[in-house]
C-alpha positions in Angstrom: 15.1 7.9 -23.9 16.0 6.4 -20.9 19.2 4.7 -19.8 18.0 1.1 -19.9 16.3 1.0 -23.5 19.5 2.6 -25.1 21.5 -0.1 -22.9 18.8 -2.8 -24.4 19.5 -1.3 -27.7 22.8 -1.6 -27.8 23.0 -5.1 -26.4 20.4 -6.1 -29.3 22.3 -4.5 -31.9 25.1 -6.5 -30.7 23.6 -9.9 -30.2 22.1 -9.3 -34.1 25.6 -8.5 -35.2 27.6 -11.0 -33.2 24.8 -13.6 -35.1 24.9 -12.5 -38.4 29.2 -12.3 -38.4 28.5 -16.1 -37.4 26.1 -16.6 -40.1 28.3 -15.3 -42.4 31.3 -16.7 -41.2 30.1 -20.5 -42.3 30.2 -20.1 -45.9 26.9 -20.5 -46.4 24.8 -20.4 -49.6 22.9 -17.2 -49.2 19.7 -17.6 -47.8 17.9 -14.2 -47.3 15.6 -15.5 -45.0 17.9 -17.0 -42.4 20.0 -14.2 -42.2 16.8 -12.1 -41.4 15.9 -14.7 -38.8 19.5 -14.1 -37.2 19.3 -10.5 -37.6 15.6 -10.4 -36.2 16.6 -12.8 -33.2 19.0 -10.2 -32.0 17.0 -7.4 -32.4 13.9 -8.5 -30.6 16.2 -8.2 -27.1 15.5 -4.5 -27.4 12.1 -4.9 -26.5 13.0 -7.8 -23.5 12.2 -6.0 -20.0 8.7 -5.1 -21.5 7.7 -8.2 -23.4 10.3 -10.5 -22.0 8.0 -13.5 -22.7 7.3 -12.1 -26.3 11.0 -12.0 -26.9 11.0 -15.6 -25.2 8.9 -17.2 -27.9 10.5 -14.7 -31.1 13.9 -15.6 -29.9 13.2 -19.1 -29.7 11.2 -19.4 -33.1 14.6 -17.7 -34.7 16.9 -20.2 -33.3 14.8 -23.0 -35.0 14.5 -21.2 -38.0 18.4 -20.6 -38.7 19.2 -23.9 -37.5 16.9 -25.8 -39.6 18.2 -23.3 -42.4 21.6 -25.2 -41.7 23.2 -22.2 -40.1 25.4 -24.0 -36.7 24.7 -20.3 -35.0 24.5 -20.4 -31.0 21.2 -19.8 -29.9 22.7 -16.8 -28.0 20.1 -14.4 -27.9 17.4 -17.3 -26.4 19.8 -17.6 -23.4 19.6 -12.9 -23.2 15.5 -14.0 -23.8 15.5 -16.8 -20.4 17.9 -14.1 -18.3 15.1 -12.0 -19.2 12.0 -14.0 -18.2 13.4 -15.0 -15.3 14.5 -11.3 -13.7 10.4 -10.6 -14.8 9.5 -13.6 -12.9 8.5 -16.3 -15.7 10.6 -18.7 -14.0 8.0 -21.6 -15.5 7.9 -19.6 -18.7 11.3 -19.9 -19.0 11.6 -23.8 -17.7 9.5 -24.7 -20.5 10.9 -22.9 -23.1 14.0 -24.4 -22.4 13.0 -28.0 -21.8 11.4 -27.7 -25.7 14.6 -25.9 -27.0 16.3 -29.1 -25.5 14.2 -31.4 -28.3 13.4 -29.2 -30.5 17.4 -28.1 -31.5 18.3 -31.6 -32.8 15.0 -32.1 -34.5 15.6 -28.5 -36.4 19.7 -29.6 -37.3 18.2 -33.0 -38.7 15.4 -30.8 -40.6 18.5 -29.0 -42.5 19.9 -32.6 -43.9 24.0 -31.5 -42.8 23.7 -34.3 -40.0 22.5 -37.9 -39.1 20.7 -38.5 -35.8 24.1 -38.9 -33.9 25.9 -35.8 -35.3 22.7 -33.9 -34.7 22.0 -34.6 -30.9 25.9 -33.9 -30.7 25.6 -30.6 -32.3 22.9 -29.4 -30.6 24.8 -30.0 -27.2 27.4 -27.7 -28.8 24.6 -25.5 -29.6 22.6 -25.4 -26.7 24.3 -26.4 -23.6 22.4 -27.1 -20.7 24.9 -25.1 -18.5 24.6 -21.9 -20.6 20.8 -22.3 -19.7 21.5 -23.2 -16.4 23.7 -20.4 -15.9 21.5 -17.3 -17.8 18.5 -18.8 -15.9 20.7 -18.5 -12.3 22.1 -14.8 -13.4 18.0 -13.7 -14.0 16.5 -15.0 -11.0 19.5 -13.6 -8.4 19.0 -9.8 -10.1 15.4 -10.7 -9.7 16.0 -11.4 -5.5 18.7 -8.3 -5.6 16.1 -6.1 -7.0 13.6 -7.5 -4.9 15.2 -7.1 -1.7 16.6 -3.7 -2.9 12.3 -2.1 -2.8 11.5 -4.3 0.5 14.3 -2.0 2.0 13.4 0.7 0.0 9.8 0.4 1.2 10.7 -0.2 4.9 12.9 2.8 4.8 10.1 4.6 3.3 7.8 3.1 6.1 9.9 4.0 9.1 9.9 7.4 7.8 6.5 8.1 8.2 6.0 6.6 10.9 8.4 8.6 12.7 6.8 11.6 10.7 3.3 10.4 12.2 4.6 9.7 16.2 6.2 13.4 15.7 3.3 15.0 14.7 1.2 13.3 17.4 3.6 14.4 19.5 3.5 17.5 19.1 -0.8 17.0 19.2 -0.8 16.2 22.6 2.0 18.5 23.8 -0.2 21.4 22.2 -3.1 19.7 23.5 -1.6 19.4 27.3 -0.1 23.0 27.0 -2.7 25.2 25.5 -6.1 23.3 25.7 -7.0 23.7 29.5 -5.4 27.3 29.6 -7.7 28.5 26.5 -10.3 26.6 27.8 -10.3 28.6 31.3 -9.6 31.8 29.9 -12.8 31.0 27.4 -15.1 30.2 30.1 -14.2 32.4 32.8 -14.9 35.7 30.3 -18.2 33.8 28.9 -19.1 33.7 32.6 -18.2 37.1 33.5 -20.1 38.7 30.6 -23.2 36.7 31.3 -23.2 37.6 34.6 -22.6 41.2 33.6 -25.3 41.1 31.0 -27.7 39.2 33.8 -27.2 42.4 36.2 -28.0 45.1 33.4 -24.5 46.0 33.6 -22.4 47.2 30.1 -19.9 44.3 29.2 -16.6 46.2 28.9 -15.4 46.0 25.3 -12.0 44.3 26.8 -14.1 41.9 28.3 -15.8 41.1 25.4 -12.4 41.2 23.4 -11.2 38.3 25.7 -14.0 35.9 25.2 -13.9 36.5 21.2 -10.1 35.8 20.9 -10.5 33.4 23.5 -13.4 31.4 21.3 -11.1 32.2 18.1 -8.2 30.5 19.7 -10.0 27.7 21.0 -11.3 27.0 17.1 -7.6 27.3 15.8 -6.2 25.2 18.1 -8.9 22.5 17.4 -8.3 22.3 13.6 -4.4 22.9 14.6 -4.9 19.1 16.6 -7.3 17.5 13.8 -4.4 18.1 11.2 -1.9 17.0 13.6 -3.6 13.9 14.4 -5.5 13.4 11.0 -3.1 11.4 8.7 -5.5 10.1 5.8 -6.1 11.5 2.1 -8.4 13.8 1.2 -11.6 13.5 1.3 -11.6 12.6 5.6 -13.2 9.7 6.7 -17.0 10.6 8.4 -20.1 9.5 9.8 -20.7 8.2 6.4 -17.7 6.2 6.2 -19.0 4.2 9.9 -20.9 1.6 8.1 -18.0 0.2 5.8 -16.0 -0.1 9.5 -18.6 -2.2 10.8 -18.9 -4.0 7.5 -15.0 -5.2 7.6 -15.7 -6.1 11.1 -18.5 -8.3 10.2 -16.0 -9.9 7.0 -13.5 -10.2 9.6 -15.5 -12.9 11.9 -17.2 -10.3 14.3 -21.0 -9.8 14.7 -21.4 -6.0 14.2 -24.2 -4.7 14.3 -24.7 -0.9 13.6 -28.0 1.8 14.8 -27.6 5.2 13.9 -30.4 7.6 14.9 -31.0 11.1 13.8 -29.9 13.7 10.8 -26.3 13.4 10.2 -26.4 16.3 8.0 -26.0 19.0 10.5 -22.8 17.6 12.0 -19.5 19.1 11.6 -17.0 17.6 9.9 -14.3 17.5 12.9 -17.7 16.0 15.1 -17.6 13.5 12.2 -14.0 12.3 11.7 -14.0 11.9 15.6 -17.0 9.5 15.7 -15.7 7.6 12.5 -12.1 7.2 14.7 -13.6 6.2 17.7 -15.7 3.7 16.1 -12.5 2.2 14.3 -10.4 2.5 16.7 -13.4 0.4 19.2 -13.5 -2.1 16.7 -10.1 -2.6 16.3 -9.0 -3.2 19.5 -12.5 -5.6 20.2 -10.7 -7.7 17.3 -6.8 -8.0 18.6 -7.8 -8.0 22.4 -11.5 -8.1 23.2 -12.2 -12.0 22.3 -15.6 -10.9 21.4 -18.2 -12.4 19.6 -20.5 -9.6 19.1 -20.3 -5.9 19.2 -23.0 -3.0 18.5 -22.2 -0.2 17.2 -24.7 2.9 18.3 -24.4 6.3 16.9 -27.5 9.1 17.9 -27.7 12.0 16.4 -29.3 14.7 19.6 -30.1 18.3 19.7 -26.6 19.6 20.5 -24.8 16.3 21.0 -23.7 13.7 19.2 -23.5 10.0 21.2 -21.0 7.4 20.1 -21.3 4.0 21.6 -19.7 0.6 21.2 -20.2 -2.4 23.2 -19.0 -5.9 23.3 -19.2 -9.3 24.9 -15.5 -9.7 25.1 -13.7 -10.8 28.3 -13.5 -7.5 30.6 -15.2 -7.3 33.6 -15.5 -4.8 35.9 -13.0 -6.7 38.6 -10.3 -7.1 35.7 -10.2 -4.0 34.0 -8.0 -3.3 30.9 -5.4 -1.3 31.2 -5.6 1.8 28.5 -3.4 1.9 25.7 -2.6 4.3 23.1 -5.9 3.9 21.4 -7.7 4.7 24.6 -5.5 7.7 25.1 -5.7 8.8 21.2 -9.6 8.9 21.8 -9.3 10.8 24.8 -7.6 13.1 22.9 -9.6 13.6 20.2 -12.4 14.3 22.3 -11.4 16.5 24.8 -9.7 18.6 22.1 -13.5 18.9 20.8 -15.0 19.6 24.5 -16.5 16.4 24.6 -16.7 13.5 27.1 -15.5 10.0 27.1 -16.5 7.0 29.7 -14.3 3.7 28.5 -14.9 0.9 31.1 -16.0 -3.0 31.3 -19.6 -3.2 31.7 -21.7 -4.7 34.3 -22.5 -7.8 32.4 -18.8 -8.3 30.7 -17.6 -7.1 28.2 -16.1 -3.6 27.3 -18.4 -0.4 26.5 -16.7 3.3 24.9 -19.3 5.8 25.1 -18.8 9.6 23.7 -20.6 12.5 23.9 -19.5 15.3 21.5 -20.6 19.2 21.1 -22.2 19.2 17.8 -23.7 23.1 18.0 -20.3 24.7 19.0 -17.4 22.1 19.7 -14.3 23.6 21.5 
């Protein structure tokens, strides 16, 4: 049992017993039934942070009860039930119960027949005063702003985190990219190159020779998936080539005309080919959103022997004298598909606007 219900508890229990002392205390003719609506009154603020406008409405129907029963008890566990609704956010809940408290007292003190009209609207200022409410009603709602406040910086802390986490981790992307990608990629080539020409002159590739290329192929696939988890910050599953058309349908909910083509079997792409299209996409429609002014964009994706073609185009407000200058997305894309051997041309077109056009390896990307 956790902390807070066996503080509830208690705080019930005491409420129930602080009422039925009270009860007891007036020399009463017993009355089994008010006693149990003090008793029950009490006991229903153990259940208040989970059914606080529940306990709102048992509290309340108590208080009536007793009083009309001709017990002069305080209605003190309707003023735990409002500090209750309010910290849960039934501020209006907790208005209205009140307000109908206000009428309802006097009408339940004349109901029990110990007081005329007068004495009974002067009783049940004794009973329910309006600063009590005021004041378990002000207590709810500033532990309601407290707590509030206290998960907004919670959350940011939690949010600053990871975004340091995630500039770290791209930092380390492209310093592994900018350290090791050319160098593997040389050594790669220059043994692929030297055992074809061996092979072309009839000559026996020396096993060394052949070792290089294999470790130098290996390395280049290790460091590839090494960058995609670097750079790759969503959930499982990754988002794909099959994932492209919801982009361009948020575009299109977001006031663009986006229009999408994709051509070819996208079956026999690899997932790393994939996850780079489906960023470039998002990452072309995002910025044609914050800083293209576009009205339209297309969206073209073909599927060719060996290579995959990514293209987005817009109508925006680039032109080829005024170019944009590149900003992190630009160079994130770059990235992403250089690390895959790829190609990328971002540049205003011709006829205005702004065109990103990729070509990726899809038979063997390095």
């Amino acid at each position: 049992m956790s902390r807070a219900r066996i503080l509830d508890g208690a705080i019930a229990l005491g409420v129930a017993a602080a009422l039925l002392v009270t009860g007891l205390s007036g020399h009463h003719e017993p009355d089994l039934l008010a006693y149990a609506l003090l008793a029950a009154g009490g006991l229903a603020l153990a259940v208040r942070r989970r059914y606080p406008l529940a306990v709102l409405v048992v509290t309340a129907a108590c208080a009536l009860g007793y009083q009309a029963a001709g017990f002069e008890v305080p209605v003190v566990a309707f003023l735990f039930a409002v500090y209750a609704a309010v910290r849960a956010g039934h501020r209006v809940a907790a208005v209205v119960a009140s307000v109908v408290m206000i009428g309802a007292v006097p009408l339940a003190i004349l109901a029990s027949g110990l007081h005329t009209t007068g004495e009974a609207f002067t009783q049940s200022r004794d009973v329910l005063q309006l600063a009590w409410l005021i004041a378990a009603g002000a207590a709810g709602e500033a532990l309601r702003q407290a707590e509030r406040r206290a998960d907004e910086a919670e959350r940011t802390r939690e949010e600053t985190a990871r975004r340091r986490a995630d500039e770290e981790r791209l930092h380390i992307a492209r310093e592994l990219h900018d350290s090791l990608t050319h160098q593997i990629s040389v050594i790669k080539v220059q043994a692929e190159v030297a055992v074809h020409l061996a092979q072309k002159r009839g000559e026996e590739v020396p096993d060394a020779l052949l070792a290089i290329r294999d470790a130098g192929r290996e390395a280049a696939r290790e460091l590839r998936a090494t960058l995609e988890a670097l750079r790759d910050d969503d959930k499982n599953p990754p988002h794909g080539l099959d994932d492209v058309p919801g982009l361009v349908d948020r575009a299109r909910t977001a006031g663009l005309d986006a229009r999408l083509t994709i051509e070819g079997r996208r079956d026999d792409v690899p997932a790393a080919v994939g996850r780079t299209a489906y960023r470039i996409v998002q990452e072309s429609l995002t910025n044609v959103a914050r800083h293209a002014a576009a009205a339209t964009a297309s969206v073209r994706i073909d599927v060719r022997p060996g290579t995959l073609v990514v293209r987005v185009d817009d109508d925006g407000t680039a032109t080829v004298d005024t170019p944009p200058e590149p900003g992190v997305g630009l160079l994130g894309m770059r990235e992403r598909v250089t690390a895959l051997g790829g190609q990328l041309h971002a540049e205003p077109r011709r006829e205005g606007g702004f065109s990103v056009r990729a070509e990726l390896p899809v038979d063997h990307p390095a």
